[in-house]
C-alpha positions in Angstrom: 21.6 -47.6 -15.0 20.7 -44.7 -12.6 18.7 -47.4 -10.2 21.9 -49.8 -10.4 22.2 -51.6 -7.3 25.8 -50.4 -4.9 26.6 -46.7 -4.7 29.2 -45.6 -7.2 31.1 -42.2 -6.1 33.3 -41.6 -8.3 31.8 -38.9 -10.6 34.7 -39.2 -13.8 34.3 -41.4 -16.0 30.3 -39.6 -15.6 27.7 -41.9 -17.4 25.2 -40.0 -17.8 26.6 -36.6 -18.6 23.3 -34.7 -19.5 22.1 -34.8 -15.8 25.6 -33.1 -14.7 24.2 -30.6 -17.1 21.1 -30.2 -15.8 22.7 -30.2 -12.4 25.2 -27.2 -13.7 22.2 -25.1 -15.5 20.0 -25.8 -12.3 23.1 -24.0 -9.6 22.9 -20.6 -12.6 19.2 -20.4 -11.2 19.6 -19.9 -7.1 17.9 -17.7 -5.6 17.2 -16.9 -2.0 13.8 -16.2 -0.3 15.4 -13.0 1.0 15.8 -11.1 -2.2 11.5 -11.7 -2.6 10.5 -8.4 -2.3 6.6 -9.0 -1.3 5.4 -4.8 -0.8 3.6 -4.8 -3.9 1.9 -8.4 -3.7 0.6 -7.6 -0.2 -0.6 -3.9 -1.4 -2.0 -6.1 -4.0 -3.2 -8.3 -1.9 -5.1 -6.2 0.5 -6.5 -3.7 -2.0 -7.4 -5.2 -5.6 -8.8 -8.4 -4.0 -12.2 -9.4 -2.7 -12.4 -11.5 0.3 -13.3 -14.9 -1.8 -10.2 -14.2 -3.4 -8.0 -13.6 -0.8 -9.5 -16.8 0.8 -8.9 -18.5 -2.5 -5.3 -17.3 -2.4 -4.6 -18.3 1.4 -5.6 -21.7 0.2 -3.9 -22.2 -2.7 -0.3 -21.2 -1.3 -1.3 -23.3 2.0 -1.6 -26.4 -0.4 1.4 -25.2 -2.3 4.0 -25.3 1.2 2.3 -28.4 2.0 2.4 -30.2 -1.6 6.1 -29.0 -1.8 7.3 -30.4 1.5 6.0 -33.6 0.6 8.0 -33.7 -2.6 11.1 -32.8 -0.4 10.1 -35.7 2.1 9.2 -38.3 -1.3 12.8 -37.5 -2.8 15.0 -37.6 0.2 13.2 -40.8 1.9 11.9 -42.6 -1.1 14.1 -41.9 -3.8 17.4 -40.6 -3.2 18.5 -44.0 -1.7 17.7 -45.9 -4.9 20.0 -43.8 -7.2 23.2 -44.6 -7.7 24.8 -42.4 -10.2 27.1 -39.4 -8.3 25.4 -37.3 -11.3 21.8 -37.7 -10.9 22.5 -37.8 -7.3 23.9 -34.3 -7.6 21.4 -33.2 -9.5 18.3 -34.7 -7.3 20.3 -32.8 -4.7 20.3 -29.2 -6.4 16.2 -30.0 -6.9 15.8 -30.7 -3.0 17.2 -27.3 -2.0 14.7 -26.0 -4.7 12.2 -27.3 -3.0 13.3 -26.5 0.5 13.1 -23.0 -1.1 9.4 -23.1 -2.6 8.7 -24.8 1.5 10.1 -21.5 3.2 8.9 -19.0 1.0 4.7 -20.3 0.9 5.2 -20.5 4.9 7.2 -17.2 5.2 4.5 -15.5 2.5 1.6 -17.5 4.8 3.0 -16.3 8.4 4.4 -12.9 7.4 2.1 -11.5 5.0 -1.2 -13.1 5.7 -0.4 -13.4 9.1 -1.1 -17.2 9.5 0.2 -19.9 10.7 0.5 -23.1 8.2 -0.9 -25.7 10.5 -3.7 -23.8 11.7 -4.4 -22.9 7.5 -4.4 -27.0 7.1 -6.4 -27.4 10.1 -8.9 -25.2 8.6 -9.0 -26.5 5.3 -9.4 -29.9 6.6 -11.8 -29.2 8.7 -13.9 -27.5 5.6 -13.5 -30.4 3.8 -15.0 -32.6 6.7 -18.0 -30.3 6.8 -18.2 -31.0 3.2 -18.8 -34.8 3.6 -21.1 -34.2 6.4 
């Protein structure tokens, strides 16, 4: 079973051959942040959008960096030490550095383009939301 306790490391004979699939199918798609080509988003952006929309925007990718970095933190700390096939391990692997990518390109869109900072986006949202319970 995937959750088997010990940590098997020898890949061949593979028991669960469909993840080293997945896994293979998932290194076809890589892509870098750098190759993102933003000009027309941020023309986009600044010009077809009202300001409740931009504001909608900001928030939205500010939730999206955060919620992403918390499935990188949940896999790595929570669940990649329970898994013991090499497969599935190689495969949870390839779906980390996915998610390390979706993490730097929300904060590089945030801090480049709409020239804010992350924490100070969460700091404001949070703080909107208190003033909502108030």
């Amino acid at each position: 079973m995937i959750l088997d306790n010990g940590f098997d490391l020898t890949l061949r004979p593979m028991k669960y051959p469909q993840l080293f699939e997945m896994y293979k199918d998932a290194i076809k798609n890589t892509w870098t942040v750098d190759e993102v080509d933003f000009s027309t988003d941020i023309v986009d952006l600044k010009t077809k959008l009202s300001e409740s929309e931009r504001h909608l925007i900001q928030r939205l990718v500010a939730f999206f960096a955060t919620g992403d970095s918390i499935v990188s933190n949940n896999l790595v700390l929570n669940l990649y030490k329970h898994i013991n096939s090499p497969e599935a391990r190689m495969y949870l692997s390839r779906q980390l550095y996915e998610e390390a990518l979706h993490v730097q390109f929300l904060n590089d869109f945030l801090f480049q383009y709409i020239h804010l900072q992350l924490r100070y986006l969460i700091n404001l949202i949070l703080f909107e939301f208190l003033q909502l319970l108030h």
